[in-house]
RODO-2510 file (C-alpha; in nm, 4 decimals, decimal comma):
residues 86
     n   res          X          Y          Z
     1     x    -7,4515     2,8938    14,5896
     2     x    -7,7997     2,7481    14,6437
     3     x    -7,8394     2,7366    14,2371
     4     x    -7,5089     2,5401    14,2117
     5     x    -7,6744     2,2851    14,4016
     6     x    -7,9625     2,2837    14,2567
     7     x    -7,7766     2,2516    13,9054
     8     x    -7,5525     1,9461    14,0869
     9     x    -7,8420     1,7771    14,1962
    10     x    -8,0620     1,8014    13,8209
    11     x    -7,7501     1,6602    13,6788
    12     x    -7,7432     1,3531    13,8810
    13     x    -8,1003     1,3071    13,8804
    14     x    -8,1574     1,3779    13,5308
    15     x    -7,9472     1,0259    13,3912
    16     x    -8,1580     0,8505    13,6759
    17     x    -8,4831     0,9613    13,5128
    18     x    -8,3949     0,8347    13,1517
    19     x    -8,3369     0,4884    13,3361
    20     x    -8,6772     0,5362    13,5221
    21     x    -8,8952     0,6258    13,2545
    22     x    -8,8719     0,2665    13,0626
    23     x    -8,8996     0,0646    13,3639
    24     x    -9,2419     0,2780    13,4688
    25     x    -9,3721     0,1247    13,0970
    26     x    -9,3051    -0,2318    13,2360
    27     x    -9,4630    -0,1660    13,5175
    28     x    -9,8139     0,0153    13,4320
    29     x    -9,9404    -0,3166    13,2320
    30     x    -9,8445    -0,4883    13,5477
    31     x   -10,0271    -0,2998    13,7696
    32     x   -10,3792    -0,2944    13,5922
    33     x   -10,3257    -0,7155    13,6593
    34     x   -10,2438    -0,6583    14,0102
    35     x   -10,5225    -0,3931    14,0780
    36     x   -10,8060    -0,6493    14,0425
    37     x   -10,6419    -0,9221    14,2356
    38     x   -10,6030    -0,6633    14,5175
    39     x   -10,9257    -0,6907    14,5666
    40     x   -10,9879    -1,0146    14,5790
    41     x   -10,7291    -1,0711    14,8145
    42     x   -10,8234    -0,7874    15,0968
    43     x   -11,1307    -0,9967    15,1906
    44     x   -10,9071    -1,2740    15,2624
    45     x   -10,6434    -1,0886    15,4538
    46     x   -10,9326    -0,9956    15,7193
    47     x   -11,0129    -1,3751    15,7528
    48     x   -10,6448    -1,4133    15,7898
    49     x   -10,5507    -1,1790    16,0652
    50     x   -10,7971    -1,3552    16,3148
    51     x   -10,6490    -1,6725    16,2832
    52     x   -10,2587    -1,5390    16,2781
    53     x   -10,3552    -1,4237    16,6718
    54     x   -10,4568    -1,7464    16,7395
    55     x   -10,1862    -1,9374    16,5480
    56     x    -9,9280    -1,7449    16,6856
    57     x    -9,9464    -1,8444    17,0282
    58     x    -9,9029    -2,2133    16,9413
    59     x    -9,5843    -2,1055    16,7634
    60     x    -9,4310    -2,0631    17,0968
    61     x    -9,5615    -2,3848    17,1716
    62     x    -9,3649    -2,5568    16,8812
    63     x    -9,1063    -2,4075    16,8909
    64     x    -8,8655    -2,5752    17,1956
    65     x    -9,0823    -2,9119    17,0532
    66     x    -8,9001    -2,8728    16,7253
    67     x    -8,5292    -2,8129    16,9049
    68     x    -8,6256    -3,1579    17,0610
    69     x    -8,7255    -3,3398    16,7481
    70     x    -8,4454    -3,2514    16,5249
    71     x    -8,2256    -3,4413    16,6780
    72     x    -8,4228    -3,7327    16,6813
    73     x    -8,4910    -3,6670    16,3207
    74     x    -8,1352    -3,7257    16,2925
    75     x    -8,0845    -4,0143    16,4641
    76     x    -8,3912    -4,1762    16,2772
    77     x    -8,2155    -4,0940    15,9423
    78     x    -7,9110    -4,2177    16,0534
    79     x    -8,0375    -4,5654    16,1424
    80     x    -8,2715    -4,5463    15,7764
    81     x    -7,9466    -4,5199    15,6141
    82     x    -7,7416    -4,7841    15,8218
    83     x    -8,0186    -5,0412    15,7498
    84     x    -8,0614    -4,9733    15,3652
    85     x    -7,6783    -5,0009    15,3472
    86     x    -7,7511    -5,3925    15,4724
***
């Protein structure tokens, strides 16, 4: 029993593999451009993650601010477009 399933399994793997193998050509030219730019961007990802803890605090901040100025947003382009309609 345990080689039926192993025979099963090849034979639904095996189709998957032939659709595989030509996507892994597309994608090895892609990584050798990706590779360097790694590295150039890990530097910047450490000067990043000091300034997300200190951004994300003021998030909070903004965020009941911004449920209180779309509405006024609102109102403001309502009364651009009543004017320009003049």
């Amino acid at each position: 029993m345990f080689f039926y399933l192993e025979v099963s399994f090849n034979s639904e793997v095996e189709p998957l593999n032939s659709e595989v193998e030509p996507l892994k050509e597309e994608v090895e030219p892609l990584n050798s451009e990706v590779e360097p730019l790694n590295s150039e961007v890990a530097p910047l990802n450490s000067e990043v993650a000091p300034l997300n803890s200190e951004v994300e605090p003021l998030n909070s901040e903004v965020a009941p601010l911004n449920s209180e100025v779309a509405p006024l947003n609102s109102e403001l382009q309502d009364q651009k477009f009543k004017t320009r309609n003049f």
